[in-house]
N, C-alpha and C positions, 0 to 999 in steps of 0.2 A: 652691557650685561642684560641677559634676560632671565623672566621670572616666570614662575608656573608653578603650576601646583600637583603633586602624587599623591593617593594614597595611600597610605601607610596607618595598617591596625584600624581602620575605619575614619581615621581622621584626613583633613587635607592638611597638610604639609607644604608649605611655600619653602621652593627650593632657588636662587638666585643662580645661574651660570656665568660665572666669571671670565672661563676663557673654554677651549671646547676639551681640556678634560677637567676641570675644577669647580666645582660646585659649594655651593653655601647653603647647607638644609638647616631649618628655621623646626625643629621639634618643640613642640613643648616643655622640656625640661633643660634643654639645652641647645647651642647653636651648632652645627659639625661640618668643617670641611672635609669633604671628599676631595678623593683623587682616581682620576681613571686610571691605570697601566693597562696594558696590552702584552702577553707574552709572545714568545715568537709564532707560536700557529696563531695570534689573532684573538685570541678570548681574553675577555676585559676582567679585571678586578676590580675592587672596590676599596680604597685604603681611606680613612682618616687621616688626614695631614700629617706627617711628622711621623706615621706609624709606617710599619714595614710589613702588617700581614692581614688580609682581609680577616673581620670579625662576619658570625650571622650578620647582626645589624647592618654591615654596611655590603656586604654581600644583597641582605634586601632593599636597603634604601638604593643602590644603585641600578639593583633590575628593576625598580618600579619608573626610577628614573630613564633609562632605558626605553620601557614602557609609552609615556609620553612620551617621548624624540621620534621613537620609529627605527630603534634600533634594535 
């Protein structure tokens, strides 16, 4: 597992990658795993575990994620 850091809203944000689409963001008011999907042309979304529809929020926490990788 690696760890690094996005920001997000001005803050840094330690995000842990668990495996290469699942992630563990460390917010301030709460912990959130993400999840990548990929549709079939290739564009990524951004889900909350256990959830089935990307929100804004994780829509931006995943492109800032993104962001760092070099994706």
């Amino acid at each position: 597992m690696s760890t690094f850091h996005i920001d997000y809203h001005g803050q840094l944000i330690a995000v842990s990658q668990e495996s290469a689409d699942n992630f563990l963001v460390a917010l301030p008011n709460k912990t959130m795993r993400l999840v990548r999907k990929q549709d079939s042309d290739g564009a990524d979304y951004w889900f909350e575990k256990d959830t089935d529809n990307e929100t804004p929020e994780t829509a931006e926490l995943g492109a800032a994620i993104e962001v760092v990788m070099g994706s």
